[in-house]
N, C-alpha and C positions, 0 to 999 in steps of 0.2 A: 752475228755474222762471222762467219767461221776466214780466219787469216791467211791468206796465201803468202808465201815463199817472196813474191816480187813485192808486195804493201810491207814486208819484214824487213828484207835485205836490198830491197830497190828492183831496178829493170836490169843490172848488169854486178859480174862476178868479176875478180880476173883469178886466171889458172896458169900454170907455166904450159912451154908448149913443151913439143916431143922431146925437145935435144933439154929441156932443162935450164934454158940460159937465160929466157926469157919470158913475162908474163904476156897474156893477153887476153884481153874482154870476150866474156862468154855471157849467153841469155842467163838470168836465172832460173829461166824454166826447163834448165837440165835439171832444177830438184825435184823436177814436178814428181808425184807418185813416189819418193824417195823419204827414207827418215832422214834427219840431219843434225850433225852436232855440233852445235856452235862452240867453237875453242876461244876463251877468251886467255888471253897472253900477251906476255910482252918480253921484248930481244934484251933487255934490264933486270928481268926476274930470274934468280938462281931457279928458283922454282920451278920455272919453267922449261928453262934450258936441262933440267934436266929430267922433264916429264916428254918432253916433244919426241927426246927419239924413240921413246919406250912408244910412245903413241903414233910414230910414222911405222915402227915396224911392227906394231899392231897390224894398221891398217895395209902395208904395204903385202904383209902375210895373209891376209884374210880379203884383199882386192878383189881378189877374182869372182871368187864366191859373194862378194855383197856390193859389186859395185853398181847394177842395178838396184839395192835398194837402202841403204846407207852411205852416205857422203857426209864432209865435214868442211864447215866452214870458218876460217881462222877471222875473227875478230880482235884487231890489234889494239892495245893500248901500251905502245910505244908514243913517245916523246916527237920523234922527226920521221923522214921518210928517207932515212937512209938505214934508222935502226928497223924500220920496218923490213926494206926492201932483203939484207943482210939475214933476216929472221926467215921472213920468207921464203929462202933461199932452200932453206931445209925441211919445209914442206911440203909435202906428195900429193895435197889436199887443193882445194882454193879458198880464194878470201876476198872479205870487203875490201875494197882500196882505202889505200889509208886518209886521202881525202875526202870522204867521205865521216868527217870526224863529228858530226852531229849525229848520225844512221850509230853510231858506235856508241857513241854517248846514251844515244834513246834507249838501244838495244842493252845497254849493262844498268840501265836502272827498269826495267820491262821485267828483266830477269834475276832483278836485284843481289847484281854482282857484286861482290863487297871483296875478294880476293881472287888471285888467279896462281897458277893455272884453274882455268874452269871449265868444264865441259859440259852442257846441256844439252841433252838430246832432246831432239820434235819428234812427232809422228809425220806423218806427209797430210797432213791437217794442222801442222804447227799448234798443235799440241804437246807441253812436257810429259814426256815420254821418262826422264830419270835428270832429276837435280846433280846429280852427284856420278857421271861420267866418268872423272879423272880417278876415281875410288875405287869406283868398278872397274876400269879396267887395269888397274894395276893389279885386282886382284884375282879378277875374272873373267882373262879375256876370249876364249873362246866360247864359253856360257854369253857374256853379253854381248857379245856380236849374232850368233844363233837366235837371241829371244829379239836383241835392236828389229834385226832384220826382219823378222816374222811379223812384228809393229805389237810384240807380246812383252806385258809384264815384267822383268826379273823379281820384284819384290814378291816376298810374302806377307799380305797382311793380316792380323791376329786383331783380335778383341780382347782389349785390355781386361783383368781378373781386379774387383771391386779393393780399390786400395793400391793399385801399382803405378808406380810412373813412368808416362807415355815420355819419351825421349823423341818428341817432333824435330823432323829433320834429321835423324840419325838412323845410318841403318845398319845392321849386322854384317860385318864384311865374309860370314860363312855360310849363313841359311839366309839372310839378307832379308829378314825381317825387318818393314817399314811401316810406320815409324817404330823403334827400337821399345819394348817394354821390359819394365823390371829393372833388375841390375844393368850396367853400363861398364863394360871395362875396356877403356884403352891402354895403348901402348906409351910409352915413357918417351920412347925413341922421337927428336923433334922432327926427323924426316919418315918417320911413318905414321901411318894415320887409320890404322887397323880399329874400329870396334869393333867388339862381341859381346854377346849375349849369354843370361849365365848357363844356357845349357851349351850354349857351342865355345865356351872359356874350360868347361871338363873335356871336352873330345877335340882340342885344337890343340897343336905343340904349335908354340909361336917363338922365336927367336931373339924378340925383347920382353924383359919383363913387362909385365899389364897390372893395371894397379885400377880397384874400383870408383867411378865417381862417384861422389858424392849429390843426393839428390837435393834442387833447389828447396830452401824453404824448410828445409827439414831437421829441424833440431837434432844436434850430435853434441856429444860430451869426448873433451879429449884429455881427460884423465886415463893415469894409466891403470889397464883391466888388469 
């Protein structure tokens, strides 16, 4: 049985109104026909605070163009309902009410949320559409607002060559190969969070050094060559 939006997020949203100053209850079946990206965050997380404005002037730059058909909904995992309401304050989006703290809880083990900031896009079929939001759009935000919208792909997926390792869950932040095969090189830097793949590590200048991972399981000798 395919999931709608209201059995997801409940029968009610809240949104700020015109002037900004204040919230108030809307259907959720403004998402109907909409993709949607659940934001999970909290007003405690560095991480967060400083992923949200990059992701309100995402969205606030590309409204016009996708507001019928991507919306995003903030799922809070704050502590009280003051850290919420203060958090909220700064988003152009809507969101579950914070009283709503079991809908919040279901929802970050559904989508097994283990850290945040997180962004999971649906389709308007509440299907996942892309695990890994907050990644894409730091790096590609007018590409994946274009394909969100369309209810199209961004990944490319490949068929693993006999003997390489599949890197599930990780995708190429260039050609955005998922899941990632072969080589793996991230970034050093603890606030970036850039992989690539080894053909897009030769045609990519990146700005922190990138160092390869290491594949699980797999015997390496660290004497020196």
């Amino acid at each position: 049985m395919t999931t709608t939006f209201n059995e997801l997020l409940g029968e009610q949203l809240l949104e700020h109104n015109e002037s900004n100053s204040e919230s108030n209850q809307i259907s959720t079946n403004e998402l109907n026909g909409k993709n949607v990206g659940l934001y999970f965050a909290a007003y405690s997380c560095r991480a967060c605070r400083n992923f949200t404005p990059k992701l309100s002037i995402f969205f606030k730059g590309h409204n016009s163009a996708m507001e019928e058909q991507l919306d995003i909904v903030f799922i809070s995992s704050d502590d009280d309902q003051a850290a919420f309401d203060e958090y909220f304050k700064e988003m152009p989006w809507k969101a579950l009410s914070f009283s709503d703290r079991d809908r919040s809880k279901t929802l970050r083990e559904k989508f097994n949320v283990e850290d945040i900031p997180t962004l999971v896009i649906l389709t308007s079929t509440c299907q996942v559409e892309s695990w890994d939001g907050v990644g894409l759009i730091r790096d590609a935000y007018g590409r994946a607002t274009r394909q969100w919208c369309k209810g199209k792909h961004l990944f490319l997926s490949l068929k693993a060559r006999e003997g390489a390792y599949v890197w599930y869950g990780i995708i190429c932040h260039q050609c955005y190969m998922s899941p990632m095969i072969g080589s793996r090189h991230g970034c050093i830097d603890e606030n970036c969070y850039v992989d690539l793949c080894e053909i897009c590590l030769s045609k990519t200048k990146h700005e922190h050094p990138l160092v390869e991972y290491l594949v699980p399981k797999r015997q390496y000798s660290f004497e020196p060559l």
